[in-house]
C-alpha positions as CSV (number, residue, x, y, z in Angstrom):
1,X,-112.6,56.8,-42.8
2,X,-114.4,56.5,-46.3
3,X,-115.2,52.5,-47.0
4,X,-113.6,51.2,-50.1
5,X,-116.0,50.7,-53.2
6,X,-116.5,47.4,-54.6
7,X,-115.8,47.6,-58.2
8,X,-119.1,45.5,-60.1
9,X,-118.1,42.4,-61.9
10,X,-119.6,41.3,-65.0
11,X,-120.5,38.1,-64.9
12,X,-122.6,35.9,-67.1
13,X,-125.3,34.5,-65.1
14,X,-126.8,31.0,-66.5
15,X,-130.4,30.4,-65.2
16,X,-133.8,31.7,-64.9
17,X,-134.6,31.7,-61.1
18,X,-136.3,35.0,-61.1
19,X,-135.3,35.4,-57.5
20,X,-131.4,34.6,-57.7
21,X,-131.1,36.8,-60.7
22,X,-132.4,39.8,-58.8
23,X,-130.7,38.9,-55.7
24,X,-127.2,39.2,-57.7
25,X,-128.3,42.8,-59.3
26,X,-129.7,44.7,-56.4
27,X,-126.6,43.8,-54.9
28,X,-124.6,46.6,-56.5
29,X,-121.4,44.1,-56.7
30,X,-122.0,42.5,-60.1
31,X,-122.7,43.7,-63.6
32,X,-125.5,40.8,-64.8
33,X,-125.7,39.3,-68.1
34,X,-128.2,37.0,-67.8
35,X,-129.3,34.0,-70.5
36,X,-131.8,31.1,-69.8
37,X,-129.7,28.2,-70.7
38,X,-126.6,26.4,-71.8
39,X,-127.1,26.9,-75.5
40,X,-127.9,30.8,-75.5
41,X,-125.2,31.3,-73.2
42,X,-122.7,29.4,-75.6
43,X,-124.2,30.9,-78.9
44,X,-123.2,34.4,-77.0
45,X,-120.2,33.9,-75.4
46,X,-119.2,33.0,-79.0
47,X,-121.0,35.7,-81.2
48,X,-123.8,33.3,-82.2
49,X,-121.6,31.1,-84.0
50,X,-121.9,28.0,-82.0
51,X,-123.4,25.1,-83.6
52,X,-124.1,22.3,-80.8
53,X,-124.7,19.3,-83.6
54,X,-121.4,19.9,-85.4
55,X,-120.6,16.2,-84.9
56,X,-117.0,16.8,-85.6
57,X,-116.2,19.5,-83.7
58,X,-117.0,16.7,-80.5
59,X,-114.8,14.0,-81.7
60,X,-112.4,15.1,-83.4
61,X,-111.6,18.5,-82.1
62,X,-111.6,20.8,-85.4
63,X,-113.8,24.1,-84.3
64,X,-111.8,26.7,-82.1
65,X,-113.5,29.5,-80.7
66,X,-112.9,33.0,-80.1
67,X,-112.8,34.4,-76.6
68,X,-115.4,37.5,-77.6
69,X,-116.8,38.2,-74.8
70,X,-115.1,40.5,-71.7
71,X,-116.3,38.6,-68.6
72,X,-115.1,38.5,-65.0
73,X,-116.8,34.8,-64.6
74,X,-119.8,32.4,-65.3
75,X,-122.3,32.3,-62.7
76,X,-124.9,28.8,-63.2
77,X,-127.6,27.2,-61.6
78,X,-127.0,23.6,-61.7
79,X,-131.1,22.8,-63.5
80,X,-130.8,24.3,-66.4
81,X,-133.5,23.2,-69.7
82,X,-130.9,20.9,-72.3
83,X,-127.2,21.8,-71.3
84,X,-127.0,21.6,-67.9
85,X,-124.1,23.2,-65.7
86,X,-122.0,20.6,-65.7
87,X,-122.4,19.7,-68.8
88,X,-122.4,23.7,-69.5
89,X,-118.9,23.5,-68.0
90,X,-117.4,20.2,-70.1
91,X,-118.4,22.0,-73.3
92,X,-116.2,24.9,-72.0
93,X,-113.4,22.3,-71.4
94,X,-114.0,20.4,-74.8
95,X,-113.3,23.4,-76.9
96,X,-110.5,25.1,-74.2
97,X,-112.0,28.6,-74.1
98,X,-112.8,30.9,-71.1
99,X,-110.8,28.3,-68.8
100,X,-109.3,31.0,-67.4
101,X,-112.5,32.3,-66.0
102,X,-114.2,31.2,-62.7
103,X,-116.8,29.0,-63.0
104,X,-119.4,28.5,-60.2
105,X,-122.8,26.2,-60.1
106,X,-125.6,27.7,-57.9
107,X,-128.1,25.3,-56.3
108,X,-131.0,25.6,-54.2
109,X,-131.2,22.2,-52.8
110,X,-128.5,20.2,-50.8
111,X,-127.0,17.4,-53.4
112,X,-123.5,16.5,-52.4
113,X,-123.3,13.8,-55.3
114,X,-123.8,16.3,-57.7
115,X,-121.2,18.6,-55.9
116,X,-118.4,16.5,-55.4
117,X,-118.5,15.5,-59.2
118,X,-118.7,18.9,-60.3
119,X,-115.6,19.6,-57.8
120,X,-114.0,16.5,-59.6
121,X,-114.8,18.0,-62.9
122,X,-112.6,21.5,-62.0
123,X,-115.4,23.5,-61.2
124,X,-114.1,26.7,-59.2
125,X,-117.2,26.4,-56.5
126,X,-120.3,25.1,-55.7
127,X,-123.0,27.0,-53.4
128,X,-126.3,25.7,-52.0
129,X,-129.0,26.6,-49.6
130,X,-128.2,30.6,-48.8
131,X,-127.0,32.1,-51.6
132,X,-124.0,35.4,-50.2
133,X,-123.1,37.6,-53.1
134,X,-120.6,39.1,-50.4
135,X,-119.0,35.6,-50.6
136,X,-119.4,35.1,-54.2
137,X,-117.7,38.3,-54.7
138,X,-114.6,37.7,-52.9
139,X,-114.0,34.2,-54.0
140,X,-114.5,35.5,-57.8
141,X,-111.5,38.0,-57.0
142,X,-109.1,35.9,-55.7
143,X,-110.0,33.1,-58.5
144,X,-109.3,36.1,-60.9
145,X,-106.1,36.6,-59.1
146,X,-105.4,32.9,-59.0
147,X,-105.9,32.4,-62.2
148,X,-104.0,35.4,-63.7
149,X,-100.8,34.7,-62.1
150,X,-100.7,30.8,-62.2
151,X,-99.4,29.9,-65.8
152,X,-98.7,26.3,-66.0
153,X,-95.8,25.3,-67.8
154,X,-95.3,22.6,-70.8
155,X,-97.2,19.0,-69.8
156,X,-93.7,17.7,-70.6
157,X,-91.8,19.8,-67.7
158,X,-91.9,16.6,-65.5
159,X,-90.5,14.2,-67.9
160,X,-87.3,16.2,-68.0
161,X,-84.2,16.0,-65.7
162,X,-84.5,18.3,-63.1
163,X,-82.5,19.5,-59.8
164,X,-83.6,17.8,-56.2
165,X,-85.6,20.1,-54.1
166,X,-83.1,20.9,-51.7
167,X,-84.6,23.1,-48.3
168,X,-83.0,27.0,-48.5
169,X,-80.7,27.0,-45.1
170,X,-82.9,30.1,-43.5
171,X,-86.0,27.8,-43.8
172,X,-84.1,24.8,-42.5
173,X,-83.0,26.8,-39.2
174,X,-86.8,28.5,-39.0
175,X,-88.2,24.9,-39.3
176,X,-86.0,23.6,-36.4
177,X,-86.3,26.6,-34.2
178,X,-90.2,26.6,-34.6
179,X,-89.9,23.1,-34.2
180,X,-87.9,22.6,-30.8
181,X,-89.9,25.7,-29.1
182,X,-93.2,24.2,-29.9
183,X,-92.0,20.8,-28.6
184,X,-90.9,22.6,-25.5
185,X,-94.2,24.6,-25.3
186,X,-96.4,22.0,-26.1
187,X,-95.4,19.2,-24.2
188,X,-97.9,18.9,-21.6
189,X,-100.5,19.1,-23.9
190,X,-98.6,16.1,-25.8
191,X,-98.2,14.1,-22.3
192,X,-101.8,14.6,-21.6
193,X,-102.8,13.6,-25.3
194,X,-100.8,10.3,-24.4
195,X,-102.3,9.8,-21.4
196,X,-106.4,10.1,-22.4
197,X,-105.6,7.7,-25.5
198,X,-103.9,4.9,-23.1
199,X,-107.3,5.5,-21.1
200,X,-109.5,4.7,-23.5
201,X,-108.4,2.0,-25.8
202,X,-105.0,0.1,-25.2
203,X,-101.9,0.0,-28.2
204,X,-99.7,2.6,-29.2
205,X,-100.5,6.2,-28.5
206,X,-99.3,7.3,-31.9
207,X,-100.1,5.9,-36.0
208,X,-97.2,5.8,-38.7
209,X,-98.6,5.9,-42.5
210,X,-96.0,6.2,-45.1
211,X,-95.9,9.3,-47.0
212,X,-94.4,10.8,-50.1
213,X,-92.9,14.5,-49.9
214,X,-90.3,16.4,-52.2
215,X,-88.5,14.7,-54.9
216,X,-91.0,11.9,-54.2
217,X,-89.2,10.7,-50.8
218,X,-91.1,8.0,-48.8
219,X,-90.6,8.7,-45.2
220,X,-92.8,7.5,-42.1
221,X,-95.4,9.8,-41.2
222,X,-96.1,10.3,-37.6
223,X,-99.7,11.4,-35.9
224,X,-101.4,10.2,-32.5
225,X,-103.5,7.4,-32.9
226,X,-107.6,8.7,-33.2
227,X,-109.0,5.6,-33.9
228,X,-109.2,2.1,-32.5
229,X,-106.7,-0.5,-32.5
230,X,-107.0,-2.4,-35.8
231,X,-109.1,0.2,-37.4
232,X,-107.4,0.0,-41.2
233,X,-108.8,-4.2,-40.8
234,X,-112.1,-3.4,-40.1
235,X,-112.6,-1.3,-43.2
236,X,-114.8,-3.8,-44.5
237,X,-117.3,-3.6,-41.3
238,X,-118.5,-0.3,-41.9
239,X,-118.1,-0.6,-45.5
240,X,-121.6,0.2,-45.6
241,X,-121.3,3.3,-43.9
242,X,-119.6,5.0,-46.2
243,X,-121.0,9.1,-47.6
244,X,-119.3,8.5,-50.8
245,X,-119.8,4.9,-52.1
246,X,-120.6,5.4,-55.6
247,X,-122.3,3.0,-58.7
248,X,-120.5,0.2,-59.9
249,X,-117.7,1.2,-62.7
250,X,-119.0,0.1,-66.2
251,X,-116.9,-1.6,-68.3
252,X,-118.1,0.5,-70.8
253,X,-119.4,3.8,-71.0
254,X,-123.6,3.4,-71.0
255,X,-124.2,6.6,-72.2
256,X,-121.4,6.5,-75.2
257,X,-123.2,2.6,-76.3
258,X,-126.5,4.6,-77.0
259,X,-124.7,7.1,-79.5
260,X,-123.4,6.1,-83.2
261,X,-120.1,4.1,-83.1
262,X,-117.8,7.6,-84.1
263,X,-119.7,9.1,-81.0
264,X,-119.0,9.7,-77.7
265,X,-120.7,11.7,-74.9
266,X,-117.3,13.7,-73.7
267,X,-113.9,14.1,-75.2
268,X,-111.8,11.3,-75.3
269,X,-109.1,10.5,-72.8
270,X,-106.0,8.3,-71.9
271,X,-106.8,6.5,-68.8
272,X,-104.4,3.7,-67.5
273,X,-103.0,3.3,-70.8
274,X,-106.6,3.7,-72.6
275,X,-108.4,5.8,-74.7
276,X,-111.4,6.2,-73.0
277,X,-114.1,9.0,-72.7
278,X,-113.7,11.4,-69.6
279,X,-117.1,10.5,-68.4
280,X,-115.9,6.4,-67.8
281,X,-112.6,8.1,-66.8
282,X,-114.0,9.8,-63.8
283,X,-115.8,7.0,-62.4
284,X,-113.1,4.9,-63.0
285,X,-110.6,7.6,-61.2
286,X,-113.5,7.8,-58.6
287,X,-113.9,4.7,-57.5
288,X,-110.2,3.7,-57.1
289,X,-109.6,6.7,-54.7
290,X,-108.7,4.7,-51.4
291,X,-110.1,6.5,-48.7
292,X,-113.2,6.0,-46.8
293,X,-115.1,8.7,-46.1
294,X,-117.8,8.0,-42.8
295,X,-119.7,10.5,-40.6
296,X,-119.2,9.5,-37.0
297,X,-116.9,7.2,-38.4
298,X,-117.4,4.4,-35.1
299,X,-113.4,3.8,-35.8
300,X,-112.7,7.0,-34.0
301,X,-112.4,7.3,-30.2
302,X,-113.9,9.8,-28.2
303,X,-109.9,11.6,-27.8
304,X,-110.1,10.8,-31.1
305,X,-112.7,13.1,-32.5
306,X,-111.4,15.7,-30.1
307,X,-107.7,15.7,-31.1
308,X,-108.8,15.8,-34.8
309,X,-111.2,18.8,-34.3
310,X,-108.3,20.5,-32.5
311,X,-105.5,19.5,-34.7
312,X,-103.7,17.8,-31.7
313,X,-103.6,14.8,-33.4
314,X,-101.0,16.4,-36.1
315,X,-98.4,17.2,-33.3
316,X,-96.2,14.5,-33.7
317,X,-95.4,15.7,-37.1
318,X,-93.3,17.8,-35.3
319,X,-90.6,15.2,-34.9
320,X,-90.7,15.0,-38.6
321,X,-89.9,18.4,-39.3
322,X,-87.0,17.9,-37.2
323,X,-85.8,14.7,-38.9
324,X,-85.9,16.9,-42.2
325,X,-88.8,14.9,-43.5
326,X,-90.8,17.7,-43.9
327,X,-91.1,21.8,-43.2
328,X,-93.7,24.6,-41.4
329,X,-94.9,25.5,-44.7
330,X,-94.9,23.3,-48.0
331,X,-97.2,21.4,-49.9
332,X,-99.0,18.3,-47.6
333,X,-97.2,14.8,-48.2
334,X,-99.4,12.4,-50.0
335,X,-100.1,8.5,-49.4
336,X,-98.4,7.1,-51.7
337,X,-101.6,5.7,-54.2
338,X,-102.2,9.5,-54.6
339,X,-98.2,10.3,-55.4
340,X,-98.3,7.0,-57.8
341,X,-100.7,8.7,-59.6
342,X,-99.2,11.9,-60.2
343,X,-96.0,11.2,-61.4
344,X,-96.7,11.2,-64.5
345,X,-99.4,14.1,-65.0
346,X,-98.7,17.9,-65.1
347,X,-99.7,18.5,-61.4
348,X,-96.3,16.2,-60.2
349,X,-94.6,19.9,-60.2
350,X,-96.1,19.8,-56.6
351,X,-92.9,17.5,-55.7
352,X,-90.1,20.0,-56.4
353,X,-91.3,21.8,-53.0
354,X,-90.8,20.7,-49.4
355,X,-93.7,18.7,-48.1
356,X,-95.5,20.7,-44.9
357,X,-97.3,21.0,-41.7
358,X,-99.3,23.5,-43.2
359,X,-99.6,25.1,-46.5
360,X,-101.6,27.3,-49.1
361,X,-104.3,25.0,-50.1
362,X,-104.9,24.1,-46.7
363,X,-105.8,27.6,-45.0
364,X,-107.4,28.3,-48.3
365,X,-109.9,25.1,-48.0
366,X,-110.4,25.9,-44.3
367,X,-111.2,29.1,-44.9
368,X,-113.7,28.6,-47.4
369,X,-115.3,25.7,-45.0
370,X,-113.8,23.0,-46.7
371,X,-114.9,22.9,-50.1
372,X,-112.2,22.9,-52.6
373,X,-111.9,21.2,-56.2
374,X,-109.1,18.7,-56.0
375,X,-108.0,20.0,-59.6
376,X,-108.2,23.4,-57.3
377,X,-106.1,22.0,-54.8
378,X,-103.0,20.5,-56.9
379,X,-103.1,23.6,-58.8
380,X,-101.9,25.3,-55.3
381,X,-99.8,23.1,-54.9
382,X,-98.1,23.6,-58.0
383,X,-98.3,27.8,-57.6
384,X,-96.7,27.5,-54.2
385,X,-93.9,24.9,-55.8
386,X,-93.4,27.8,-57.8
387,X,-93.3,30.8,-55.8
388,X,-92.6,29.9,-52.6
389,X,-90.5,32.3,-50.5
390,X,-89.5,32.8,-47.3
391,X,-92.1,35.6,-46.5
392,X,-94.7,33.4,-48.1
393,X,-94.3,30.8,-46.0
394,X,-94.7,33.4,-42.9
395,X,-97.9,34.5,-44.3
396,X,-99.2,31.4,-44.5
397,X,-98.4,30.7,-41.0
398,X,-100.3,34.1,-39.7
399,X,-103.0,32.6,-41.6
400,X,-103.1,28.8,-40.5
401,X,-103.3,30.6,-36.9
402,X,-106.8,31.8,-37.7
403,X,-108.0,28.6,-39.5
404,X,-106.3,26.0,-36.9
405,X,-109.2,24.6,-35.1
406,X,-111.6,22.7,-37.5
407,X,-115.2,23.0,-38.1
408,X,-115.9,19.9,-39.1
409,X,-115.0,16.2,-37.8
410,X,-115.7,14.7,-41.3
């Protein structure tokens, strides 16, 4: 049986790593148009009619650009002479043209700073280390695909009266007869998860957080208990541990004080009620993200590690399916500092679906090892909010089956 032939993509690649570049056209899956740097890329992308030091085009938003050039996606490596990728990508942003294309930064060293802001920025993907075109290849098609069929609606769909989410009646008897048969199934694997945590530390076998799921509904959230006793109070003790802590928020923007007073370094932004520019805005919105991100967090038991690398430790969610809390399928429940803060921002949409055990942003994040944009993430939510179906949902099912067992304990 004849193999199926990869149609080339064009993509623009941003960079002069003489190796990379040659790397990405020997491999007969992309179409190369290659430029050194930010400013050559943008002057082509727009026909040469760019002009960088048009001061009002930054502030105040005037120039529009033409889309002119026919491009699958922009391919850059993340050192780049004057604009560099991210910066590259916030220019793209600033004057709202080939948004629709994927974007990905290339790197050759291992910087997960650098990575996790440009997955806070939107960037599509971020590869370092081994460079697979393979990969590269099939994550630009289904970004295409993505892209192409998710069309958000008006920023002011939220702020209008809508209908409750209320759970179709052939998902509500699928949820509860999945539900009881993996109870029944399960069950010695739940009694023996019960028994290895009263082993090794002493309290209760299983953790309640409260959770917000369609139509913003707070309901208790049920998992078995990975981590010590007491583990939220001693948050403070291994403080210091943390992967992500990051530099002290300024009160104002450093980088914005060394430019004229009508100057800013990135478009300006409403952040907690004030206009602020999006660079002081993502530190800000970094650093009041409550989670605490450790590796070999010392919280976690020894069941616990293993429960979480297995999933076991979600199996009590079960009983919350069968309460109606939540479904198989949906979009996950958040805590609630992460709901508080979408109510009012286009990606609240997410509510108007059931909240799930499993859903499409999560086999999409496992499959691709964990590395997802969190703008990438609610913007899943939102496409499955919108075209969820009951054959969906079964898909995504067949597909959390491959994915279950986690990689990494992280």
């Amino acid at each position: 049986m004849d193999q199926p032939v990869n149609i080339p993509l064009k993509i623009l690649y941003i960079g002069t790593d003489s190796q990379l570049i040659e790397l990405f056209q020997k491999s007969n899956l992309f179409e190369v148009i290659q430029k050194d740097n930010g400013l050559a890329a943008l002057s082509w992308l727009t026909d040469n009619s760019f002009d960088l030091f048009d001061i009002n085009k930054d502030t105040q938003f005037q120039k529009t650009y033409k889309e002119n050039q026919d491009i699958d996606a922009i391919i850059a490596e993340i050192v780049l002479p004057g604009i560099n990728a991210l910066t590259f990508y916030r220019k793209l942003k600033l004057y709202k043209f080939y948004q629709s294309k994927p974007y990905i930064i290339l790197s050759l060293n291992r910087d997960n700073a650098i990575r996790l802001d440009a997955y806070s920025m939107g960037v599509d993907d971020f590869y370092h280390n081994v460079i697979d075109c393979e990969k590269i290849y099939s994550r630009i098609l289904f970004l295409k695909k993505f892209k192409a069929e998710y069309i958000p609606k008006p920023l002011d769909f939220q702020d209008k009266e809508m209908t409750p989410y209320v759970t179709p009646l052939p998902k509500r008897v699928f949820d509860l007869a999945i539900s009881f048969f993996a109870l029944l199934i399960l069950s010695p694997i739940m009694l023996l998860t019960v028994i290895a945590i009263l082993l090794e530390s002493s309290g209760k076998v299983y953790y309640i957080s409260k959770r917000v799921g369609a139509n913003y509904k707070i309901f208790d959230f049920y998992k078995f208990r990975s981590m010590y006793p007491n583990a939220d109070t001693r948050v403070k003790d291994f403080a210091h541990l943390n992967q992500y802590i990051g530099e002290s928020v300024e009160e104002v923007c450093s980088e914005c004080a060394k430019l004229p007073s009508n100057q800013t370094c990135s478009p300006l932004v409403y952040y907690d009620g004030e206009q602020i520019c999006e660079r002081l805005a993502n530190k800000r919105h970094n650093a009041k993200k409550a989670f605490l991100k450790i590796k070999n967090d010392p919280r976690i038991t020894k069941v616990g590690k293993f429960i979480r690398m297995s999933s076991i430790d979600e199996l009590p969610q079960l009983f919350n399916i069968i309460k109606g809390d939540m479904s198989i399928v949906g979009n996950r429940p958040l805590p609630l500092n992460e709901a508080e803060a979408l109510t009012k921002k286009k990606w609240s949409r997410r509510f108007r679906a059931a909240a799930g055990l499993t859903g499409l942003w999560q086999v999409e994040k496992r499959g691709r090892k964990g590395t997802m944009s969190e703008e990438e993430r609610f913007a899943l939510d939102n496409y499955y909010a919108e075209h969820n179906s009951f054959w969906g949902d079964f898909k995504i099912i067949l597909r959390t089956v491959t994915v279950f067992i986690q990689k990494e304990n992280v």
